[in-house]
N, C-alpha and C positions, 0 to 999 in steps of 0.2 A: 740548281733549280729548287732544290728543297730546302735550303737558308733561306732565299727568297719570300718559299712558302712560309717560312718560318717568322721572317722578319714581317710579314704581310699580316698574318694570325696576329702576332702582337699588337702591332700597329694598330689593327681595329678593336683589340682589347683595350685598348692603350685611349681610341677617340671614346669608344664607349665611355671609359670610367671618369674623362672630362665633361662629357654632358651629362653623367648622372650626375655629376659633382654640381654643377651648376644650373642643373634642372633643380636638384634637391634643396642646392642654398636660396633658390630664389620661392621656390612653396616654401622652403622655411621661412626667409624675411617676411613675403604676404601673408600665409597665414599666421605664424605665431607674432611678426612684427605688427602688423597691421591689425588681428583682431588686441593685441595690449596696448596700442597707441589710440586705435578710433572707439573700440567697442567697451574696454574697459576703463581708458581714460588710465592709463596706470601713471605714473612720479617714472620722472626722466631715471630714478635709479634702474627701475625693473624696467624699461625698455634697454638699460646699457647688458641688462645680464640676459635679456632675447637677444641682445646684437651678439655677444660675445659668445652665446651657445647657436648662434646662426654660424658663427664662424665654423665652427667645425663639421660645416657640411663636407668637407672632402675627407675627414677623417671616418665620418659615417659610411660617404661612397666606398674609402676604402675597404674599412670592416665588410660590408654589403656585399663588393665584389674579390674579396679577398682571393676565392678559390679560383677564377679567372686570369688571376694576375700571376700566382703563384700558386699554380695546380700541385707542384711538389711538395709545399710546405702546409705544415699542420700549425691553425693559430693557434694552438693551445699551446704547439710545441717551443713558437716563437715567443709566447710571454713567456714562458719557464723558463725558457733561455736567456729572459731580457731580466727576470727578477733572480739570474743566479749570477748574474756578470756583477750583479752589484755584492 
């Protein structure tokens, strides 16, 4: 019963952090895409570098709910550990 619990707890960490991901990517394309395409009129270059810092809405969601996903783990401790592997 308490794996269940367990696996149940994730799970809704788990939908959570796909609709923050995808709540987030899509205010990001509207607003940062949308006010540089209609408001600014920007050069197809600088709409490619909103698209491509759009992408990384899920890597935002994650940073944002980091401590949800991985309550045991310190991110400070996981970059140190990721710039000593190298």
């Amino acid at each position: 019963m308490v794996t269940n619990d367990i696996k149940t707890q994730k799970m809704d960490v788990m939908w959570k952090y796909v609709i923050l991901s995808y709540v987030l990517f899509w205010f990001m394309v509207m607003t940062l895409g949308g006010s540089a395409a209609m408001v600014f009129n920007a050069p197809p270059l600088i709409q490619r570098i909103v698209e491509a810092f759009c992408a990384w809405a899920p890597t935002f969601a994650f940073l944002i709910m980091f401590k949800k996903l991985r309550p045991e783990t310190n991110l400070r401790i996981v970059s140190l550990l990721s710039v000593a592997d190298r």
